[in-house]
C-alpha positions, 0 to 999 in steps of 0.5 A, spaced: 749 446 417 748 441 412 743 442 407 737 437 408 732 436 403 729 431 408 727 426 403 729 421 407 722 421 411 719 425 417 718 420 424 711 423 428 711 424 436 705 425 438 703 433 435 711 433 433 715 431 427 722 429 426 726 429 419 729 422 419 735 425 416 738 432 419 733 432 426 728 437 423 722 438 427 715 440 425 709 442 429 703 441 426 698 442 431 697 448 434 691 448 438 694 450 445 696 456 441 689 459 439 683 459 443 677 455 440 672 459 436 672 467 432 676 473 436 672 477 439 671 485 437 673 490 443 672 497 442 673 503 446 669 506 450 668 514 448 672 517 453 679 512 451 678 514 442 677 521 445 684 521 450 688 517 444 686 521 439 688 528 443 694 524 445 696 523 438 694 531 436 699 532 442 704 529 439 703 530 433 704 537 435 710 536 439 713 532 433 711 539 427 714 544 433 721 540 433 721 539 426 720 547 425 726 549 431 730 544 428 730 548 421 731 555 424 737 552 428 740 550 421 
């Protein structure tokens, strides 16, 4: 692949633009891609921040008891 600088101009076809000289494309409306307006905030009910923090202690806990075996069987 040759190096284009695309100084030779840039072509528009409807949302998309096209370098003149290697075939390059731009894309500069990204509208379909985001939802109008700000993202929504979610947050976990009580019970799921519950369930991921002991499920994060279990596995933390499994990782420090792999960790200690793996250093008695050296």
């Amino acid at each position: 692949m040759r190096n284009c600088l695309h100084r030779s101009g840039w072509t528009r076809s409807g949302s998309a633009s096209s370098c003149d000289g290697c075939g390059t494309r731009r894309f500069a409306d990204y509208a379909a891609l985001r939802p109008p307006g700000l993202p929504l905030w979610i947050t976990p009910k009580p019970r799921d921040r519950h369930a991921a923090d002991r499920e994060a202690a279990h596995h933390m806990a499994r990782l420090a008891r792999r960790t200690r075996l793996s250093m008695i069987i050296k």
